[in-house]
DRENZA-545119 format. One line per field, with one value per residue (C-alpha): residue in one letter; x, y, z. Coordinates in pm, whole numbers, plus 32768, in hexadecimal, padded with zeros to 4 digits. Layout:
r: c(A,...)
east: c(X,...)
north: c(Y,...)
up: c(Z,...)
***
This chain:
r: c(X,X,X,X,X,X,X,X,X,X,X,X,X,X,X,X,X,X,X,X,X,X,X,X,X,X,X,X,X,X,X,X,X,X,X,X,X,X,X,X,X,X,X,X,X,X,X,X,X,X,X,X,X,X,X,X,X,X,X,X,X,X,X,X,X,X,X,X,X,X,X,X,X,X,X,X,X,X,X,X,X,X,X,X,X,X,X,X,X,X,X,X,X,X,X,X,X,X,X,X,X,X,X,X,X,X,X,X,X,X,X,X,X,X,X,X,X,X,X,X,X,X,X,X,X,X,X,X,X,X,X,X,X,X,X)
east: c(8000,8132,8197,8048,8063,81D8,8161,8042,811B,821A,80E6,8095,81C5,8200,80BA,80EC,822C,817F,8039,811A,81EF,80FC,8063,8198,81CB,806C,80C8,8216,817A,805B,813A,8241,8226,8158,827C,82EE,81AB,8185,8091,8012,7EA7,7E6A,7E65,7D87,7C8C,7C7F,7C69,7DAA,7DEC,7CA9,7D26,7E6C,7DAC,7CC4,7DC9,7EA1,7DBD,7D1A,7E97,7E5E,7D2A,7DA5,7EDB,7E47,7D2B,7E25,7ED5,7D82,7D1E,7E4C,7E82,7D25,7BCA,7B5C,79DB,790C,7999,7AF5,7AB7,79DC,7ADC,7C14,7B3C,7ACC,7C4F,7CBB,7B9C,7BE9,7D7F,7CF6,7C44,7D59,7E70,7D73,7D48,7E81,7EEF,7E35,7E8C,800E,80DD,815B,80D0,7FAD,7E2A,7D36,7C46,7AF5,7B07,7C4D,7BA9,7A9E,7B76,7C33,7B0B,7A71,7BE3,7BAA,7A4E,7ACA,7BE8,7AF2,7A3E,7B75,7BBE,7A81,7A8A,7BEC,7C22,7C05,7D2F,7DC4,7CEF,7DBA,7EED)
north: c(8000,80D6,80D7,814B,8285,82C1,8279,8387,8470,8456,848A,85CB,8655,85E5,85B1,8688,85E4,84A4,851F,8574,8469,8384,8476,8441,82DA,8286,8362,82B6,816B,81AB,8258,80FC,8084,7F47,7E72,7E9D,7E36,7CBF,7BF2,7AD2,7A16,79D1,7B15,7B81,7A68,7B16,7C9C,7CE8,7DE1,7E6E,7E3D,7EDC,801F,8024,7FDF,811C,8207,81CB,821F,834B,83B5,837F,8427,8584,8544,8562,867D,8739,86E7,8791,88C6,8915,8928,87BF,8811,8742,884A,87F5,8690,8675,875B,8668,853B,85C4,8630,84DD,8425,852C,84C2,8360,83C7,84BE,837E,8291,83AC,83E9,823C,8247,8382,83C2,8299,8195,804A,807E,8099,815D,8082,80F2,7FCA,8066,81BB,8113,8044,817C,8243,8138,814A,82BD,828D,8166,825B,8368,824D,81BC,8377,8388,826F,8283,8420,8403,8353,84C4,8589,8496,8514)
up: c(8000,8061,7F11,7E5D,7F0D,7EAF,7D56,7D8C,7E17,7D20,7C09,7CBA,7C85,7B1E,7AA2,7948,790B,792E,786D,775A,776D,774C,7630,755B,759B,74F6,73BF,7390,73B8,72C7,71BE,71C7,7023,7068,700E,716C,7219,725D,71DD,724F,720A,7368,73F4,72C3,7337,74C1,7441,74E3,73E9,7476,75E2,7589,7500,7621,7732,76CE,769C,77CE,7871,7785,77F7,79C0,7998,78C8,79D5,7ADC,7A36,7A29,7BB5,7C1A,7B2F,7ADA,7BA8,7B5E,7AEB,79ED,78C2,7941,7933,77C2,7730,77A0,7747,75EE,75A6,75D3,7515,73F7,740D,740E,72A6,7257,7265,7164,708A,7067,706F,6F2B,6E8E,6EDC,6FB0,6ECB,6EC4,6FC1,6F97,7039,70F2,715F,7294,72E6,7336,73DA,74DF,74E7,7547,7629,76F4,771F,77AF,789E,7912,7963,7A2F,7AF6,7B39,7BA2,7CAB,7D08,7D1E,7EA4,7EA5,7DF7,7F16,8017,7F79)
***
């Protein structure tokens, strides 16, 4: 337990180098030529493609959550405007998948599981932002 709340309190003091961090790390792994990217039929058959997309926007969505909660007045226009800013990166990285990166498509699933980690990140900030308040 000791070392949640280091890992808290370290986020409070770096939480935009982490937000954008994080921020860059998605764009670099969505921009990699699909040659890179490992494919394998298996994990095609259990959506973890879908997963993967899901899993790090959610991180997206807590840690520009967090940023918000402690440099901004966290209201309901704080929160929709970070929430629709990272559903619209989510859209802004298949766009440009299938318009400029080499060898990768845009995927209309892919902005979905994107968008459906955003929404499950503003539900795990919503229930776990006491732990912040504790902070």
């Amino acid at each position: 337990m000791a070392e949640g709340f280091f890992m808290l309190k370290l986020l409070s003091k770096y939480n935009l180098i982490a937000a954008i961090c994080w921020t860059v790390i998605i764009f670099i792994l969505c921009c990699t030529p699909g040659r890179f990217i490992p494919t394998t039929s298996w994990l095609e058959l259990l959506s973890f493609d879908k997963f993967v997309h899901a899993s790090i926007f959610f991180g997206l969505t807590c840690f520009w959550l967090v940023y918000v909660y402690y440099h901004f007045q966290l209201t309901n226009l704080s929160i929709s405007i970070t929430i629709l800013l990272c559903i619209a990166y989510g859209g802004s990285i298949e766009i440009m998948q299938a318009t400029i990166f080499s060898q990768r498509s845009g995927d209309w699933l892919d902005f979905i599981a994107n968008s459906f980690g955003c929404l499950m990140g503003l539900l795990f900030f919503s229930k776990k932002k006491e732990l912040l308040e504790k902070n």
